[in-house]
DOLUM-382259 format. One record per residue (C-alpha): x, y, z. Coordinates in steps of 0.1 Angstrom, whole numbers, padded with zeros to 4 digits, always signed. Example, Ala and Ser with C-alpha at 12.3 -4.5 7.8 and 13.67 -1.06 7.14 Angstrom:
+0123-0045+0078 +0137-0011+0071 
//
This chain:
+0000+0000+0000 +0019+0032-0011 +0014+0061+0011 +0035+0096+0016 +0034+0105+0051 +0028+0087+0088 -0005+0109+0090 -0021+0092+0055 -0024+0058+0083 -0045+0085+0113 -0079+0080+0126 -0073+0040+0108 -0064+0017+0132 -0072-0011+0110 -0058-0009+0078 -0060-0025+0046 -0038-0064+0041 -0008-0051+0030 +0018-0074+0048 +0012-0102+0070 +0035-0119+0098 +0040-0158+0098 +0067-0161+0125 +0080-0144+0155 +0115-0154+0171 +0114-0136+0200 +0143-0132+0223 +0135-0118+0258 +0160-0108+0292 +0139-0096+0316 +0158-0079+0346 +0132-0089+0377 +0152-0067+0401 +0156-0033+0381 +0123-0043+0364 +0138-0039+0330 +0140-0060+0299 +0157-0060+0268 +0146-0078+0238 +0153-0090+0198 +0126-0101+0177 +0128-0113+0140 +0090-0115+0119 +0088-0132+0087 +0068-0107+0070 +0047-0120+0041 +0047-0087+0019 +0015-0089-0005 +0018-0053-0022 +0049-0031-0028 +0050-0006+0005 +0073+0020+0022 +0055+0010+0052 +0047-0018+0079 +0024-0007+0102 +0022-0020+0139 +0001-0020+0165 +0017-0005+0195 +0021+0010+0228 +0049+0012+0254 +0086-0001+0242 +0120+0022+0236 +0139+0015+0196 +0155+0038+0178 +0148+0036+0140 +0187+0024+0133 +0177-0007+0145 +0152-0018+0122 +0158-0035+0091 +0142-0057+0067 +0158-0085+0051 +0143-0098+0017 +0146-0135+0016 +0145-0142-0023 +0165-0113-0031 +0189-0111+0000 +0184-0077-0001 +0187-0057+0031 +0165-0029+0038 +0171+0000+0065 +0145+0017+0081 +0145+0054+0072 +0126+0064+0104 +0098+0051+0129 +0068+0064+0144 +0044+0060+0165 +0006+0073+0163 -0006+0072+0203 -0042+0076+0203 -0045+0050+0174 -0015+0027+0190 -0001+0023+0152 +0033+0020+0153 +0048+0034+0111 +0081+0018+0100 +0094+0034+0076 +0117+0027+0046 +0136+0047+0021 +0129+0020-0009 +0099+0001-0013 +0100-0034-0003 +0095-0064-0029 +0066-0087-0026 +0075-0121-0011 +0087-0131+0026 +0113-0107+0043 +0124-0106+0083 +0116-0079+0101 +0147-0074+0128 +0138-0047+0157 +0160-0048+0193 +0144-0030+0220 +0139-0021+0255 +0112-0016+0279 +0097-0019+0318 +0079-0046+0335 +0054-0020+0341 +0032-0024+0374 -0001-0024+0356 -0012-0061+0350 -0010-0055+0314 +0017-0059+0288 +0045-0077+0303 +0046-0064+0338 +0060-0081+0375 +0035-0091+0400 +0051-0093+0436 +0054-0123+0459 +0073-0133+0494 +0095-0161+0501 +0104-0163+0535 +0094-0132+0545 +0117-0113+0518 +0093-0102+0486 +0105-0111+0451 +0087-0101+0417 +0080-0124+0387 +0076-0112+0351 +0042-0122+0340 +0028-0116+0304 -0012-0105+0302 -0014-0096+0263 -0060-0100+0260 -0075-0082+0247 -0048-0060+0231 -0013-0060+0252 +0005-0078+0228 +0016-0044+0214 +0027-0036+0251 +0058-0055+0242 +0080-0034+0216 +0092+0000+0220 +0094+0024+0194 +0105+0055+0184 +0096+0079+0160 +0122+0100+0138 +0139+0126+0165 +0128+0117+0201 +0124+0081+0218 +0084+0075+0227 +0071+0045+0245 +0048+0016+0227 +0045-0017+0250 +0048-0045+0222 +0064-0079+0229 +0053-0093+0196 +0049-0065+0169 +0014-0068+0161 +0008-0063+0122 -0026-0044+0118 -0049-0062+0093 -0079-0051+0082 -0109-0069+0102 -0087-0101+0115 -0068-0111+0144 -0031-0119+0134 -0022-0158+0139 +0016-0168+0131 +0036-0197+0150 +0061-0179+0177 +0100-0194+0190 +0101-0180+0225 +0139-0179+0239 +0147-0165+0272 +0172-0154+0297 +0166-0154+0330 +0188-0158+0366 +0199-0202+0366 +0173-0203+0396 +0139-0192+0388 +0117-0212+0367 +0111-0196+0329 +0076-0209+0315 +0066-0200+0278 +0033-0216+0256 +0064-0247+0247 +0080-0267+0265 +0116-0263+0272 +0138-0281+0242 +0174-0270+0258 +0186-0246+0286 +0224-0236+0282 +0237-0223+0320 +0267-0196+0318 +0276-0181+0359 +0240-0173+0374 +0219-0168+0339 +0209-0196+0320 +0191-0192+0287 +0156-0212+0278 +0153-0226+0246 +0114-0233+0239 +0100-0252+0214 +0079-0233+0186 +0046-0231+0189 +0018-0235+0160 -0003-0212+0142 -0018-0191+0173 -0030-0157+0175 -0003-0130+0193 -0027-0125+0220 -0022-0159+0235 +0015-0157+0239 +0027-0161+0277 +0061-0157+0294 +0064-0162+0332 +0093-0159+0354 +0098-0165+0387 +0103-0188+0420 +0072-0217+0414 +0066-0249+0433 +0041-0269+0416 +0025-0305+0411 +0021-0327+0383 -0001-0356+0366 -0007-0371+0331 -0038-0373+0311 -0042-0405+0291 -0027-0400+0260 +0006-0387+0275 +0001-0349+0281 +0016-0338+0308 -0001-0312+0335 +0013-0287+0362 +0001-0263+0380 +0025-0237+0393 +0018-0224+0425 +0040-0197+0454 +0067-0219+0468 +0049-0236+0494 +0020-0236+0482 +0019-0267+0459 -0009-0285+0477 -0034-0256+0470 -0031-0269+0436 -0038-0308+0431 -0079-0300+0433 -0072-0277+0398 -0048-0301+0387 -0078-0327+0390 -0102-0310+0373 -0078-0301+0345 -0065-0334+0337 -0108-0348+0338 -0114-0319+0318 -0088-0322+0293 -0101-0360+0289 -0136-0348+0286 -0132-0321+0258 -0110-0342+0236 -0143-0366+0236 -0172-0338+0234 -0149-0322+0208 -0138-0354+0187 -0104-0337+0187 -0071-0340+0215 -0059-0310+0227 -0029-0298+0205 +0006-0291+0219 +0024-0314+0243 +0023-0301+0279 -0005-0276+0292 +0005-0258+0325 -0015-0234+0347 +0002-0212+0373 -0017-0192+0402 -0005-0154+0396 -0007-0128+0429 -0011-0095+0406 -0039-0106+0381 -0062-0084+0367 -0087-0107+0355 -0100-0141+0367 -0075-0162+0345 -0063-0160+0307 -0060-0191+0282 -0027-0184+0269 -0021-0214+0249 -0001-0241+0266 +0003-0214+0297 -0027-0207+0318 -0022-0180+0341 -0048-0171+0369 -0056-0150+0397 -0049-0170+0431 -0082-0177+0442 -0093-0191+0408 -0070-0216+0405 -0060-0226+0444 -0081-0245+0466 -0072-0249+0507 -0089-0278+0521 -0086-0261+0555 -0093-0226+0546 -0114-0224+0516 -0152-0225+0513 -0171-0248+0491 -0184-0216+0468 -0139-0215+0462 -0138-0252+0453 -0167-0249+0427 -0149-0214+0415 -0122-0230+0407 -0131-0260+0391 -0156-0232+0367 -0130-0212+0357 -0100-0241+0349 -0130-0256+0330 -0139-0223+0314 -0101-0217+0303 -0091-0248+0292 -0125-0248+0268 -0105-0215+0250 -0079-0245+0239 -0103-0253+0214 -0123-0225+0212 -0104-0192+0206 -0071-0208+0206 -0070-0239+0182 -0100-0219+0165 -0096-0185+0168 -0123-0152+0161 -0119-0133+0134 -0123-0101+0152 -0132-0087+0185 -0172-0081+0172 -0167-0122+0172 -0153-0124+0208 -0188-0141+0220 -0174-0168+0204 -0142-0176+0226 -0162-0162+0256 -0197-0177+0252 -0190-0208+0245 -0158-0212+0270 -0182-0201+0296 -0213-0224+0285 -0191-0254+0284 -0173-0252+0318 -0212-0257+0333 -0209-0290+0309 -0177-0301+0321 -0185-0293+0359 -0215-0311+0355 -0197-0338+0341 -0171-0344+0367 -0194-0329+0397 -0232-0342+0388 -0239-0339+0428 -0234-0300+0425 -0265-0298+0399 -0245-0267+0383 -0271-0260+0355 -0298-0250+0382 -0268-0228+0387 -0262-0213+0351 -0295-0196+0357 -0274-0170+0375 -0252-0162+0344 -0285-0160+0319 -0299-0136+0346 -0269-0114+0346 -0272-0111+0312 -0311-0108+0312 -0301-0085+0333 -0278-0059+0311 -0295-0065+0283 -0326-0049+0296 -0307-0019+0292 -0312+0009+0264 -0274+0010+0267 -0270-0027+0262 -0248-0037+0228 -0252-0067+0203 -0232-0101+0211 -0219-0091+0175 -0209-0059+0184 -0191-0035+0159 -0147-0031+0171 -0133-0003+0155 -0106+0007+0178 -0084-0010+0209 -0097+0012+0232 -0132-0003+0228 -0125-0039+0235 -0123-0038+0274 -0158-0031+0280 -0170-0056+0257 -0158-0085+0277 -0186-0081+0300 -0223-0103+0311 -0234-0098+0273 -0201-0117+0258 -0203-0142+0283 -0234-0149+0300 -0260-0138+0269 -0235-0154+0251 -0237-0189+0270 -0274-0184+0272 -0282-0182+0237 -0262-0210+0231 -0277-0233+0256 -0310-0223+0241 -0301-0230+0204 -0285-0261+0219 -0320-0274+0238 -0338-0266+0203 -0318-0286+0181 -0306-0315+0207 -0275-0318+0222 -0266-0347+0202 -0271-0328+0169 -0250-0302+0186 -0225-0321+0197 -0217-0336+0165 -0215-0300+0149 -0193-0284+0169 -0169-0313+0165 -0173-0305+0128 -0166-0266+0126 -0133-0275+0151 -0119-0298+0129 -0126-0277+0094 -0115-0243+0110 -0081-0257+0134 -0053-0235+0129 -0076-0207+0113 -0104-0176+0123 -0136-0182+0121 -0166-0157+0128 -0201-0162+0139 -0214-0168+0104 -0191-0201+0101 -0205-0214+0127 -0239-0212+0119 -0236-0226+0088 -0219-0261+0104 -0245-0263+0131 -0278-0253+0099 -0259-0284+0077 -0257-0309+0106 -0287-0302+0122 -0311-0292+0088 -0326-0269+0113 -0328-0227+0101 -0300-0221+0125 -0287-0190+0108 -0320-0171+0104 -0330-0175+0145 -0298-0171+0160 -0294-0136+0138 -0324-0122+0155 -0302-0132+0190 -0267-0124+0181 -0269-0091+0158 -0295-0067+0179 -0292-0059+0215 -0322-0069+0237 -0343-0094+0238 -0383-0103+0242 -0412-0109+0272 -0438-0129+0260 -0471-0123+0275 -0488-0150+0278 -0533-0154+0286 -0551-0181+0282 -0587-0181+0269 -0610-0213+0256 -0581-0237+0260 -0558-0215+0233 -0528-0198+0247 -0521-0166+0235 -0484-0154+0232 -0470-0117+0225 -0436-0109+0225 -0424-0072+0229 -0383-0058+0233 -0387-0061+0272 -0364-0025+0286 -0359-0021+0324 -0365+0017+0313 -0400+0012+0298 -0394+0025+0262 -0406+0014+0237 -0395-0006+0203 -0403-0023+0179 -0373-0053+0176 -0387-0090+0176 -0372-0124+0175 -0375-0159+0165 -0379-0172+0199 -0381-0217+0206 -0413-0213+0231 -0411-0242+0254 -0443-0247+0284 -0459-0272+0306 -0492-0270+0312 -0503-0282+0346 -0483-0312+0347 -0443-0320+0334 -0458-0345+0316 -0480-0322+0291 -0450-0301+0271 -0451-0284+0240 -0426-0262+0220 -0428-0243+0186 -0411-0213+0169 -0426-0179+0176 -0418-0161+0143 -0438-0133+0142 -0452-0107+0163 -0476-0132+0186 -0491-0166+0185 -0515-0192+0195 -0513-0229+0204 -0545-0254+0218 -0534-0262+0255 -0552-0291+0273 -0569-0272+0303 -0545-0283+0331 -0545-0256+0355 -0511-0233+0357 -0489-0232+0323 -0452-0222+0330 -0429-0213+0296 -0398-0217+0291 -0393-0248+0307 -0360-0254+0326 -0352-0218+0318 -0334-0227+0288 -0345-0199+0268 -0332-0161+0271 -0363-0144+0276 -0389-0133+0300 -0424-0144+0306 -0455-0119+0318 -0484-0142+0329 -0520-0127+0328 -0534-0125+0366 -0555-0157+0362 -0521-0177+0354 -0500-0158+0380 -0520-0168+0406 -0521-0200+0395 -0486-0201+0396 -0480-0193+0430 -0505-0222+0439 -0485-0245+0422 -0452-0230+0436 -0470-0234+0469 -0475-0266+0463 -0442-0282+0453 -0459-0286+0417 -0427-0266+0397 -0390-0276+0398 -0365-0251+0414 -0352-0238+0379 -0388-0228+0369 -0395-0220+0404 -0368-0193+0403 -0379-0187+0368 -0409-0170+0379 -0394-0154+0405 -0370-0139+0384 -0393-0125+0355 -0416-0110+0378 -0387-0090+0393 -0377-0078+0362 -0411-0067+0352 -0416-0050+0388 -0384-0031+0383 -0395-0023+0343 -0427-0008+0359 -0450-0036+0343 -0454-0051+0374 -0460-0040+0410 -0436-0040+0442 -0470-0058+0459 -0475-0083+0433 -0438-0093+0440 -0435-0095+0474 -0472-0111+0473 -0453-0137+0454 -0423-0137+0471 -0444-0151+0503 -0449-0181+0483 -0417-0193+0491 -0418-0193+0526 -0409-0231+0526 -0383-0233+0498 -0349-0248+0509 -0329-0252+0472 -0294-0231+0466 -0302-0217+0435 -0340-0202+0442 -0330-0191+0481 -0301-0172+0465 -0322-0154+0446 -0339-0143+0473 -0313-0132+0485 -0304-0113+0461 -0337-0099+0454 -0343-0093+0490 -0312-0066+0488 -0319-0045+0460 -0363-0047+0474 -0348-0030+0511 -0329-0006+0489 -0358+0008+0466 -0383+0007+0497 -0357+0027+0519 -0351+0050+0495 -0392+0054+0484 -0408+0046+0519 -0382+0044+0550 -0408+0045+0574 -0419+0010+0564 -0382-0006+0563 -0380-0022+0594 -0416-0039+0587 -0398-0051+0553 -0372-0065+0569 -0391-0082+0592 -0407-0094+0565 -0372-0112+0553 -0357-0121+0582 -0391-0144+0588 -0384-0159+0549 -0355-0167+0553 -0350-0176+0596 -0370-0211+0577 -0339-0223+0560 -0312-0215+0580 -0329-0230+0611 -0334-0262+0594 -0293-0257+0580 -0279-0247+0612 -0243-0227+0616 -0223-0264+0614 -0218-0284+0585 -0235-0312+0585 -0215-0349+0577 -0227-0358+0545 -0244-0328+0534 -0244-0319+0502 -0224-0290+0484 -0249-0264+0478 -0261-0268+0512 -0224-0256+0523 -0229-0229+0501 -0265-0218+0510 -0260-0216+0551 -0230-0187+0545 -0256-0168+0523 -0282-0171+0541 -0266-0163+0573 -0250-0132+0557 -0286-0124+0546 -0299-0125+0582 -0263-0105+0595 -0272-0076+0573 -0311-0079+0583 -0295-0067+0615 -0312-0104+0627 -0296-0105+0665 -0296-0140+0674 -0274-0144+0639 -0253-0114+0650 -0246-0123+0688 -0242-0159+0676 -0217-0147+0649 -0197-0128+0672 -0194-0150+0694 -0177-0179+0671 -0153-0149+0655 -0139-0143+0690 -0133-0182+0697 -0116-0176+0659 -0093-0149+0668 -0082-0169+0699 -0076-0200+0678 -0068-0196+0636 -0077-0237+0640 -0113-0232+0662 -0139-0254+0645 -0165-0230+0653 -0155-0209+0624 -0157-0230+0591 -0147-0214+0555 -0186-0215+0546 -0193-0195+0576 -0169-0173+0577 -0177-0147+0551 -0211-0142+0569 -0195-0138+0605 -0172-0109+0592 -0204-0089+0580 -0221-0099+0615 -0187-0084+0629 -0189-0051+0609 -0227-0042+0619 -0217-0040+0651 -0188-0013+0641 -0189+0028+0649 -0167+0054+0651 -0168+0049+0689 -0160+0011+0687 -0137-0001+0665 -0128-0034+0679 -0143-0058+0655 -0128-0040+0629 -0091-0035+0639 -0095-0072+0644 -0106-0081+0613 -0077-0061+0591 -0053-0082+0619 -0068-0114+0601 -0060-0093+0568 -0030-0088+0576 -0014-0121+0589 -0031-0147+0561 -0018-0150+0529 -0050-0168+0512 -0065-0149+0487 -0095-0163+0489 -0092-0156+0526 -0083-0118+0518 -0115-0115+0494 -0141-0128+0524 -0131-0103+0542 -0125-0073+0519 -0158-0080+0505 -0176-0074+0546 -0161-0043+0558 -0177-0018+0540 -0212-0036+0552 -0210-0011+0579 -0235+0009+0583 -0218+0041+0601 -0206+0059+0572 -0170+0070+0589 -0160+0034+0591 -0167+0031+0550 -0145+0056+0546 -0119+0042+0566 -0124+0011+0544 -0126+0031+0507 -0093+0047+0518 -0076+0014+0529 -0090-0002+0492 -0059+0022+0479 -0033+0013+0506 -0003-0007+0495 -0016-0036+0518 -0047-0042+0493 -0033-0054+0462 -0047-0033+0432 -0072-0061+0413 -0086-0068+0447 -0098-0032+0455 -0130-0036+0434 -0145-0067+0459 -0146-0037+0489 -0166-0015+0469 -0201-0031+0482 -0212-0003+0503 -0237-0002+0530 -0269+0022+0525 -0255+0041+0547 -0225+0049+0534 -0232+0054+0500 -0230+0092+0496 -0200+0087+0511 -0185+0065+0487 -0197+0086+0459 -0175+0119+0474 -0151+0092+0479 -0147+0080+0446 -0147+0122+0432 -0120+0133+0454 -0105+0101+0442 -0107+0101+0409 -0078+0111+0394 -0058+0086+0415 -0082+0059+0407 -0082+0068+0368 -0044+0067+0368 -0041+0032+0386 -0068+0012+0372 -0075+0034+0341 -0053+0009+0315 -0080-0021+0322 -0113-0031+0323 -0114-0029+0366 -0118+0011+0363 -0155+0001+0353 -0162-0017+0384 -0154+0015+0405 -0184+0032+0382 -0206+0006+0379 -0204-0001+0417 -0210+0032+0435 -0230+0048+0405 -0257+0020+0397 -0278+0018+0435 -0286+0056+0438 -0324+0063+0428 -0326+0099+0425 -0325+0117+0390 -0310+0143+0404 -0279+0124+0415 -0276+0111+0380 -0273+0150+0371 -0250+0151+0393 -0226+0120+0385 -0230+0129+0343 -0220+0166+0352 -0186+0148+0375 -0177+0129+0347 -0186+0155+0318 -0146+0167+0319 -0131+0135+0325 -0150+0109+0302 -0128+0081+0284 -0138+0058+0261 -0128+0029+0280 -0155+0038+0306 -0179+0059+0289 -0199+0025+0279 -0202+0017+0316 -0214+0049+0324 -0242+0052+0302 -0253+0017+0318 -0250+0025+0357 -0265+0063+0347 -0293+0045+0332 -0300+0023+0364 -0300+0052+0382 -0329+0065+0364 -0347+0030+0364 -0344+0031+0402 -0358+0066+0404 -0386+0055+0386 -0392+0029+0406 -0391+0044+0436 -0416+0070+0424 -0439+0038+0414 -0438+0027+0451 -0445+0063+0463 -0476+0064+0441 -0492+0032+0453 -0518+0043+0480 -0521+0000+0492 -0486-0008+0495 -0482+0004+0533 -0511-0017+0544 -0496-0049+0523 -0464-0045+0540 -0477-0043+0572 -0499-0076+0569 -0465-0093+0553 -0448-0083+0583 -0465-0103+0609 -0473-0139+0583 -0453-0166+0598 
//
């Protein structure tokens, strides 16, 4: 592609195929105690069109132009770059020549220099202790678009900073895949880990160098380097590939449960997928500075701590299914995203999506006593969820720039994404499914593939119109609620774009209706194609759609149906997915204004028996955000409210009890710290005097039975509503536990309780130690979980804040947790004024998605709250609530 000047490639920060890379010999020296690293890399550049220019994307590194050159192979001719440059707010890097280079393969040869920077992206260090003395490791996060944190260069006079470890050539709509030789040097006693194994090490005095094998065709964003001081443990899958998982020296028996799981679910993907995993060893290491939950890298796993460790001592059963999720979930990118790889980012639902419906498959493979799919209905409600907002995007959403790819890997990615999936996969049969996937794996290995490729597989094998229904899903944002009446045995369906905000639309789908009518045994299903529908329906008393919840959308029954529903939830007549199915639609339409905050809670009542995980954690869940609104709209009737709850849920945990059980099942482990956390915030006494009591027997004795892992999260919140500005105690206490453990997951418990407090100085106290060197920085966001009384505080908090906040998270996707958090729960449109005038002079485009989203909640909430200050019988329905048994 001829051009004249650096500023022809401006405002284009994908540009036409003009030269493509096929290798990358990369040769690194980190320096772990200056933080420093020097590099060499050499790219065989496939030139397609005569050029002046290669274009990079870039962002952090430190070249100077005289080190660039390009080496024709046919020719042997040698090429020097005339100059280098780098456009920043595009993160194009322009080499320049004097001569145009020939068509054919050439080597691109650049040395440069850069930081291990202290931002979890790029190639940064993370810090760790060994006996008491703290080390770094040089870790390599390159997702979504840190592989150009790796290279360094300069433009004609002055030196500027790109982070690129793997010059990233910019093609037009496509994510670069090329094969990569990794080769190291490092000090003779840390362990170097790459995607490869290790084919040779050569030691010279205290520096050794790592010679890796090369990897296949992979994308640049998968590459991984890690260095450091590792224990770890090891096992063997049946066909020979060997497993590790890397852990902190002395931490090596953390790591056998993920080592389990991996090796089971390595087994089990090469037989859902009719195709073995592809390289020869796959090793996951447990990372202390992560900024995500983990990352696939291919053949190198990295994750945060407590997705990847599990204590048998000290970690609760909700940790042991977290981890065994997440390995699942990241060893499902093997196949999907690595082996077969997107396109381009608007395609990213397809690593995510599927990675994250097919973990629940493998977990519920290797743990069928956990029931995990009544589970997954939490990950289609957070999507339900966000895409009920105006604000929502497409799963296929339009990538034009870098900067807009962090706030795309969000609940519409992964948990619409898995939704819709698991609901094309209950239309067709998972069978059919089964054998399709296998199919579009094997024809698109070692190659990008976009949504449309996958559609067509799945519409060949199946001879279903896949293509035409999953459109309507993937390419618009939203999604529909189906009212449903029934009149002279015919059941009338309309489906509507169902918005939290109330606006209208006019979008529609192709929705799989599934429903039982008064009995699992009567079930019917059909395609809704257009605007509404009718079927002939047995009379059988209550009808429930969307059976088993495997569609993504909501229901609205008539009044007749609804209360016909609750009879049969009363009853014991629906299964605890459909059970919280109900539950969960009405919500949403009492929060969209269709419904009323009495019809809920009228319904709500109906569960006054209900004892299974997934329905009571609803609740739960519900219960919160229900106290909010009604403080907020009517705080004279809170305390009747919470009366109301405390009697809902007292059932359960009575018959659960604050010690495990022998033999008791795993979501029952999980339920009695919910609920007991539930009943701590309540401000339920006998839970907090009882709670307090066992943390004191704790803090005398680390080893006291009396405080379990399960238990333990709800006993620091008990602890923390007991904490003012005049006593301290249970606080000072609980940062000593801080302090002295060195268990993440241990860390997160109680990070995620102090801020439950309800006098606003203490939340301060807790905001300000979130930014303290003793937090470390991807663990800030769990404290943000505010009590209602120390929200304003948070929000002048997080302004006076700001600019130290924006510079330490700023680079990465957690920024938009500090928004969404502290933003979303206010009701008042007023203070939405107020937080879009804040933010009017410092708006970024890697938060200015997020915004919009927890601006428009704030708005929703108003509304709400305005509904319940309208309705002249709510006070009087409350009160009767109140004092049912």
């Amino acid at each position: 592609m001829a051009s004249s000047s650096y500023s022809d490639f401006k405002g284009k920060p994908r540009l036409p195929k003009f030269a493509t890379p096929k290798r990358y010999d990369i040769h690194l020296k980190p320096n772990l105690e200056s933080c420093k690293f020097d590099g060499v890399v050499s790219i065989d550049v496939d030139v397609v069109s005569p050029t002046k220019f290669l274009v990079l994307n870039a962002a952090d590194l430190n070249v100077d132009s005289s080190s660039v050159s390009f080496n024709h192979k046919s020719s042997s001719q040698e090429f020097r770059s005339s100059g280098v440059g780098l456009i920043e707010e595009d993160e194009l890097l322009v080499v320049e020549f004097a001569e145009e280079l020939p068509i054919g393969i050439g080597v691109l040869n650049i040395s440069f220099q850069g930081t291990l920077n202290d931002q979890m992206k790029g190639f940064y260090r993370s810090v760790y202790e060994i006996n008491g003395e703290k080390k770094n490791m040089a870790v390599t996060q390159f997702e979504p678009a840190d592989a150009r944190r790796y290279l360094f260069l300069p433009p004609f006079e002055s030196v500027c900073y790109v982070y690129v470890l793997c010059l990233v050539f910019v093609v037009i709509r496509s994510i670069v895949c090329a094969t990569f030789k990794i080769t190291l040097d490092v000090p003779s006693s840390l362990v170097a880990l790459s995607n490869m194994p290790v084919i040779e090490e050569k030691k010279e005095g205290d520096l050794k160098t790592v010679y890796f094998e090369e990897s296949p065709i992979m994308s640049t964003y998968l590459v991984a380097v890690v260095v450091g001081s590792f224990d770890f443990v090891e096992s063997h899958t049946s066909d020979g590939i060997k497993v590790r998982c890397y852990c902190q020296v002395g931490k090596s028996d953390q790591g056998k449960f993920a080592l389990e799981v991996a090796v089971k679910t390595l087994e089990l993907y090469k037989k859902y997928f009719d195709v073995p995993y592809a390289l020869p060893k796959l090793d996951m290491i447990a990372i202390p500075d992560f900024a995500a939950g983990a990352m696939e890298n291919y053949g190198l796993v990295t994750y945060r701590e407590n997705a990847l460790l599990y204590d048998e001592k000290h970690s609760a059963a909700a940790n042991k299914q977290r981890v065994a999720i997440v390995v699942a979930h990241e060893l499902a990118h093997q196949w999907f995203g690595n082996l077969v790889t997107m396109e381009w980012w608007t395609h990213l639902w397809l690593n995510e999506g599927f990675a994250t419906w097919v973990s629940y498959l493998a977990a519920d493979a290797i743990f069928p006593e956990w029931n995990i799919w009544t589970q997954f209905l939490d990950q289609t409600t957070d999507g339900l969820r966000l895409d009920g907002l105006s604000e929502s995007h497409p799963i296929e959403v339009e990538i034009n720039h870098a900067s807009e790819i962090d706030e795309i890997f969000d609940a519409i990615s992964y948990r619409k994404g898995a939704s819709v999936i698991r609901m094309l996969q209950s239309y067709i049969g998972a069978d059919t499914f089964q054998r399709a996937l296998a199919c579009y794996i094997k024809k698109y290995a070692c190659s990008n593939a976009k949504t449309e490729d996958l559609w067509a597989v799945l519409e060949e094998v199946s001879g279903e119109p896949v293509k035409e229904l999953m459109n309507s899903w993937t390419q618009q944002k939203g999604y529909p609620v189906i009212s449903v009446g029934v009149k002279n045995q015919k059941l009338d369906v309309e489906q509507s774009h169902f918005l939290l905000s109330g606006s209208p639309s006019d979008s529609q789908w192709i929705v799989p209706i599934t429903l039982c009518c008064g009995s699992y045994d009567n079930r019917y299903s059909y395609l809704l194609k257009e605007k509404s529908g009718s079927l002939d329906i047995k009379d059988g008393g209550w009808v429930k759609l969307n059976v088993d919840q495997t569609g993504f959308y909501r229901v609205k029954y008539d009044e007749e149906l609804g209360a016909k529903l609750r009879h049969a939830i009363e009853s014991g007549q629906l299964s605890a997915t459909d059970r919280f199915g109900v539950l969960d639609d009405l919500f949403a339409l009492c929060m969209s204004g269709q419904q009323s905050l009495i019809t809920l809670l009228t319904l709500i009542a109906s569960f006054r028996e209900e004892t299974e995980y997934t329905v009571l954690s609803n609740l739960i869940n519900i219960s919160y955000k229900v106290m909010r609104i009604v403080a907020d709209a009517t705080p004279e009737l809170v305390d009747n409210l919470r009366k109301f709850f405390i009697n809902l849920f007292e059932y359960p945990a009575r018959k659960l009890g604050w010690e495990p059980k022998s033999g008791e099942s795993h979501l029952d482990a999980m339920l009695r710290g919910e609920l007991l956390t539930v009943l701590a915030e309540l401000g339920h006494e006998s839970t907090l005097n009882e709670a307090i009591r066992r943390f004191d027997a704790f803090c005398a004795d680390r080893d006291s039975p009396l405080l379990p892992p399960d238990t333990r999260k709800a006993t620091y919140t008990a602890v923390m509503q007991k904490v003012n500005a005049s006593n301290k105690s249970g606080y000072e206490a609980l940062l000593k536990v801080y302090k002295e453990t060195d268990l993440s997951q241990e860390k997160g418990r109680i990070i995620g309780s102090l801020a439950s407090c309800p006098d606003p100085s203490i939340v301060l106290e807790v905001l300000n130690f979130l930014l303290s060197p003793e937090v470390r920085s991807q663990d800030a966001i769990f404290g943000l979980s505010v009590s209602k009384e120390g929200h304003e505080t948070a929000w002048k908090w997080l302004q006076d804040n700001w600019d130290y906040i924006s510079k330490t998270w700023g680079s990465g996707y957690l920024i938009t947790r500090f928004i969404s958090a502290i933003v979303s729960p206010f009701s008042t449109i007023e203070k939405a004024k107020e937080v879009e005038e804040f933010f009017s002079s410092r708006m970024k485009p890697t938060i200015a998605r997020t915004l919009k989203q927890s601006l428009e909640r704030v708005q929703i909430n108003a509304r709400w709250v305005q509904a319940v200050q309208n309705d002249n019988y709510f006070a009087q329905v409350v009160q009767e609530l109140s004092h049912r048994n």
